[in-house]
C-alpha positions in Angstrom: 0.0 0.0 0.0 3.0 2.5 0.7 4.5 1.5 -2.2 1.8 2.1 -4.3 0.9 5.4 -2.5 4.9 6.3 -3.3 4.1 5.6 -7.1 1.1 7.8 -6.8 3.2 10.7 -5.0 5.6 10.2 -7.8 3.4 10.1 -10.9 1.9 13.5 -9.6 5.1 15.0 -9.4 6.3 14.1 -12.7 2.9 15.4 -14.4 3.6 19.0 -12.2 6.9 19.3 -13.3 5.9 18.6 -17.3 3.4 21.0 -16.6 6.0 23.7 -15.3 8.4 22.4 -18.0 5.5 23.3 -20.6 4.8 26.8 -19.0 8.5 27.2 -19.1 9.1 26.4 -22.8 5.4 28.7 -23.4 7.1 31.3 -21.4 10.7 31.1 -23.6 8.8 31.0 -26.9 6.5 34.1 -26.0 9.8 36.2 -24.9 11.4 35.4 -27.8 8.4 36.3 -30.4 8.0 39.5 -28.3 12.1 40.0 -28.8 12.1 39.4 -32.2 8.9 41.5 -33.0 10.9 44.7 -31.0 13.6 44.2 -33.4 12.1 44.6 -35.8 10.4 47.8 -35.2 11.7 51.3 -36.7 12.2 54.1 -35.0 12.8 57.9 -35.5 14.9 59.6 -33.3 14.7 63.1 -33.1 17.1 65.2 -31.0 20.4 63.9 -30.8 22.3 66.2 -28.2 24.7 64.9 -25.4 21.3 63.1 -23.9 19.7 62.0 -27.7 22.4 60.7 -29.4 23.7 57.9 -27.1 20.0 57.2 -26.3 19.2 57.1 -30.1 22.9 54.2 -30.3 21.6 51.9 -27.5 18.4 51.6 -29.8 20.4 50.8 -32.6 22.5 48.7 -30.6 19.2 46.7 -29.5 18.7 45.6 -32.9 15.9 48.3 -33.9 16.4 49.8 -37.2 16.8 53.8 -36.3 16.4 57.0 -38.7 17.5 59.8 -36.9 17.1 63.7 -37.5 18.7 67.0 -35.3 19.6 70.3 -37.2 23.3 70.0 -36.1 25.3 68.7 -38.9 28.1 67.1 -35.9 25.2 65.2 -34.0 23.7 63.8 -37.5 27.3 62.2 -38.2 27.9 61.0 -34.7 24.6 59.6 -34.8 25.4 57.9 -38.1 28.6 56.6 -37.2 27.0 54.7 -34.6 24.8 53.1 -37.2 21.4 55.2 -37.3 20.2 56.4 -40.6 20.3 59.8 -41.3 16.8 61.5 -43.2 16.7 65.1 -44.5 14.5 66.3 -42.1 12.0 65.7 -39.0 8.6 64.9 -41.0 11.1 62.7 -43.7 12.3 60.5 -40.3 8.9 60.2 -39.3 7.6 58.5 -42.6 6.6 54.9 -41.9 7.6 54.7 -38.4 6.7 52.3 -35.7 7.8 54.6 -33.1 9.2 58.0 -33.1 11.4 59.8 -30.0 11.7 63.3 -29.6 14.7 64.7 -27.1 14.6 68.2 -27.1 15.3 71.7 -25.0 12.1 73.0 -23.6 8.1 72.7 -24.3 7.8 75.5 -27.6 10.5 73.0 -29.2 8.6 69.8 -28.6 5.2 71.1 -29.8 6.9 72.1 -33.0 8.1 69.3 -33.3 5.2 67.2 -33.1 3.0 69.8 -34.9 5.5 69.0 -37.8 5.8 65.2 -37.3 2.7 64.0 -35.7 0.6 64.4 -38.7 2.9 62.6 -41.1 3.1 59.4 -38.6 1.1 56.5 -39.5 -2.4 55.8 -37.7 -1.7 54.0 -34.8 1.9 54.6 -34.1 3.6 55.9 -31.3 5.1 59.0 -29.9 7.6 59.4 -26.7 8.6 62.6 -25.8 11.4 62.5 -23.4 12.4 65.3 -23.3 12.1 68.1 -20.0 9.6 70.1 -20.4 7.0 72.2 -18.3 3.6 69.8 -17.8 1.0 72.1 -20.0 2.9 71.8 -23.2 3.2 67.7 -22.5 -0.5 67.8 -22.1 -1.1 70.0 -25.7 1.6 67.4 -27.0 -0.7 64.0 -25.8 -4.0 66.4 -27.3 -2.3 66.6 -30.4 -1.6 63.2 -31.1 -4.7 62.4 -30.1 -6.5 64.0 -32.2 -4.4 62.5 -34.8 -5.0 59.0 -33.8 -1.2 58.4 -32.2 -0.3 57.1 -28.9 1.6 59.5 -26.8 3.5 58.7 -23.7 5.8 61.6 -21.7 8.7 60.2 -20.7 11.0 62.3 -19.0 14.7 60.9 -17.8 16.7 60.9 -14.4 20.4 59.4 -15.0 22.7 62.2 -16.7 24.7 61.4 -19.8 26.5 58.4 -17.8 23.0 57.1 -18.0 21.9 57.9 -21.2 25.2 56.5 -22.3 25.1 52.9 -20.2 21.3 52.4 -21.2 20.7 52.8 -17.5 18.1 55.5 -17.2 15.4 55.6 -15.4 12.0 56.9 -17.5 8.7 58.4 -15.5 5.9 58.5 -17.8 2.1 59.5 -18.3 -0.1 58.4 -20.9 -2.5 55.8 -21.2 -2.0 52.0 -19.9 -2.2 51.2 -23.5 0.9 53.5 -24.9 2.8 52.6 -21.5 2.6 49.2 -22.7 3.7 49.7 -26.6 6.7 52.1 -25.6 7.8 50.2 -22.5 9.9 47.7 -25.0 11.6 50.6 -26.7 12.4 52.5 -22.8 14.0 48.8 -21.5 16.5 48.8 -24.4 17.4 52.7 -22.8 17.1 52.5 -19.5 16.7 50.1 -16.2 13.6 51.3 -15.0 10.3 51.9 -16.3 7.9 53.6 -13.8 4.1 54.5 -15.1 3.3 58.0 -13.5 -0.7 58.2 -14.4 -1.9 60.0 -17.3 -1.0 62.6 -19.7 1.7 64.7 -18.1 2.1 62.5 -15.1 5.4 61.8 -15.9 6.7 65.7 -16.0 5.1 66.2 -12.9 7.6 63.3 -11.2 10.0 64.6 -13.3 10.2 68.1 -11.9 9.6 67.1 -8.3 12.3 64.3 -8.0 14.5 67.5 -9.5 13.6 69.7 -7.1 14.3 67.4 -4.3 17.6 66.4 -6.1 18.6 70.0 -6.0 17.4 71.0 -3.0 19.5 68.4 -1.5 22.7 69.1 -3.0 23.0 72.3 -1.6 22.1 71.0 1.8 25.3 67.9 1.1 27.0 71.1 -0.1 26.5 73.3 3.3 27.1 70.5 5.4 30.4 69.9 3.8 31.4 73.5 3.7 30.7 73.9 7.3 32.8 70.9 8.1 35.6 72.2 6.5 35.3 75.0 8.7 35.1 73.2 11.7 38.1 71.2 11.0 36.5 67.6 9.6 38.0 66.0 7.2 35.8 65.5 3.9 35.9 61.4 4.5 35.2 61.5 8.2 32.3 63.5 7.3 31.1 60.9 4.3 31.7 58.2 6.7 29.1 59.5 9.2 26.3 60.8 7.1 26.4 58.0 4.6 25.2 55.9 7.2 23.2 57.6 9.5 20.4 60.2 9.1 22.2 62.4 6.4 22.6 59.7 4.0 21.2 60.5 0.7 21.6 59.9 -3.4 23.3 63.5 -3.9 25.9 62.4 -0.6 26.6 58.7 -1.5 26.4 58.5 -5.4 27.3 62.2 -6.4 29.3 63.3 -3.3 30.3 67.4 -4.2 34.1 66.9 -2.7 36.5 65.3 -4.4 38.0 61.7 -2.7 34.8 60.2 -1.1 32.7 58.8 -3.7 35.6 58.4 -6.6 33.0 58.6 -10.0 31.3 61.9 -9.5 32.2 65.0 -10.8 34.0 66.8 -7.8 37.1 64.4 -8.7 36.8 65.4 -12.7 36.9 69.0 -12.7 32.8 69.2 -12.0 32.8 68.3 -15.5 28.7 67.3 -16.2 27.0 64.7 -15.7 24.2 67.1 -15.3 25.0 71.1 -16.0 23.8 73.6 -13.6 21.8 75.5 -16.3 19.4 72.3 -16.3 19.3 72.4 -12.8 18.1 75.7 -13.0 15.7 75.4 -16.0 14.0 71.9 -13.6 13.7 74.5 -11.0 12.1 76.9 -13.3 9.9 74.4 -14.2 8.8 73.0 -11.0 8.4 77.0 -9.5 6.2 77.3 -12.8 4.4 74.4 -11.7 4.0 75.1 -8.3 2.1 78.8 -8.8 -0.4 77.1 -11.1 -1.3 74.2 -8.6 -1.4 76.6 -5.8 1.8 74.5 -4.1 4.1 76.2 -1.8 7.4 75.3 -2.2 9.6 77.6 -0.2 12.6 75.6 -0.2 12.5 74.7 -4.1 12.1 78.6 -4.4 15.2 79.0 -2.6 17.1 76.2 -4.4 16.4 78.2 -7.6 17.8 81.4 -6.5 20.8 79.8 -5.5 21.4 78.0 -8.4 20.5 81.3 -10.6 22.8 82.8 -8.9 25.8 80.3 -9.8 24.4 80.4 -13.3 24.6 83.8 -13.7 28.1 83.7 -12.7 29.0 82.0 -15.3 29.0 78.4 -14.0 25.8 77.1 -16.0 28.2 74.4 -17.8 29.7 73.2 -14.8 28.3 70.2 -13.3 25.4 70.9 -10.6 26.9 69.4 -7.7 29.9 72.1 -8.5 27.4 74.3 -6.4 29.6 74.0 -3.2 31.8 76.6 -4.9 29.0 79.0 -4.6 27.9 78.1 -1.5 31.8 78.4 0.1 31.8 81.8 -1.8 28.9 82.8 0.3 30.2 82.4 3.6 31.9 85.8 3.0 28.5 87.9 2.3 26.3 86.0 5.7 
């Protein structure tokens, strides 16, 4: 009887593990239609700056077949040489499509933009903007395509040019579940994570809040480290205690404003960007904009943007953001 109990035990296992062994092979199969299916998509790439052109290479790298447009004649070659095709002009990259990206410098460049492109896409394509831009203009953007029977999805970017570079971005984006869903593929072969933000403009509005935190909290990294100097601490006894107690944060541990500590960011190259204050400030802009039309208060963003327009007016816009503990040592003078 227990032996035949045993063979029972046994024949139920075997018939559970074919059936895992089927779902497996299902699973395998399904991955790799869905694989081959995104490699075969074509993509227009519009904006290929020092964010937009390695972005635009890791698509080509994925396999994608990518025709790229910008108006400067440098990025168009760089963007060639890593093996994009090059058309004559926005609408002409646009022209039978899958998906089309724009990367570009503020909202009155991606509206004309996709007033020039979005009509010349094919019904039922899709368009990502990732660009950052103030949340109004992404919501005209979604309206537009819309109206012209394209998916939209806003997809902003956190990561620098390192990220952009190492296809290690992270992407906030609005839209609908359905255009999530179709540009998803395309963000993976950019970035490392995806995150869906809600609906049009949703993923702006992360966008310029995570930014305003980010700067917010570099200048409070940057004071803490300029009063330690002051007070006789060395830069790593300083790291050592606030990287693992209450202080700790991204702009301390990852992007550390003093050279030695954290041995990849800027401070030890020069403050050479990564992420230039003059985007800092324009992400402050934008989330100050933001925050008189919701009715927010955001005191210290408010601040954070003074401070940074301040360094930008000096002349520093093109130096690295976390190159902002040079202002604030500077200021120690005028208290």
């Amino acid at each position: 009887m227990v032996a035949a109990a045993d063979r029972g035990c046994d024949a139920r296992d075997a018939r559970a593990v074919s059936r895992r062994d089927r779902r497996r092979r299902a699973e395998v199969q399904l991955t790799t239609i869905e694989a081959e299916e995104t490699k075969m998509a074509t993509i227009a790439f519009i904006g290929l700056g020092n964010m937009g052109g390695p972005m635009a290479a890791n698509l080509v790298k994925a396999g994608h077949k990518v025709v790229a447009f910008d108006l400067v004649e440098a990025s168009r070659a760089q963007a060639k040489a890593d093996g994009a095709g090059i058309a004559d002009s926005a609408a002409g990259a646009v022209k039978g499509a899958d998906v089309v990206v724009t990367m570009l410098p503020a909202g009155k460049h991606v509206l004309g933009v996709w007033n020039e492109v979005v009509p010349a896409m094919t019904k039922g394509a899709l368009i990502i903007d990732s660009s950052t831009i103030d949340v109004e203009s992404a919501r005209q953007a979604h309206a537009l395509a819309a109206k012209n029977g394209v998916l939209s999805v806003d997809a902003p970017v956190s990561g620098g040019t390192g990220g952009a570079k190492g296809a290690t971005l992270t992407f906030m984006c609005g839209g609908e579940e359905s255009a999530f869903a179709a540009a998803k593929p395309v963000l993976e072969k950019m970035g490392k994570k995806i995150v869906h933000c809600g609906g049009a403009g949703a993923g702006q509005a992360a966008k310029i809040c995570n930014n305003m935190i980010l700067g917010i909290s570099m200048i409070a990294v940057s004071e803490a480290f300029a009063l330690g100097e002051k007070l006789g601490l060395s830069h790593q006894a300083l790291f050592d205690v606030a990287s693992t107690s209450s202080g700790q944060c991204w702009s301390l541990t990852t992007y550390c404003p003093v050279p030695g500590p954290v041995p990849t960011s800027p401070a030890n190259n020069e403050y050479k960007p990564g992420f230039a204050s003059a985007l800092m400030v324009k992400d402050l802009t934008l989330a100050q904009d933001a925050a008189k039309a919701a009715g927010a208060a955001t005191p210290l963003g408010k601040h954070a943007q003074e401070i940074y327009q301040s360094f930008d007016a000096a002349g520093q816009g093109g130096v690295d953001f976390s190159g902002i503990i040079k202002h604030v040592r500077g200021l120690a003078g005028k208290a």
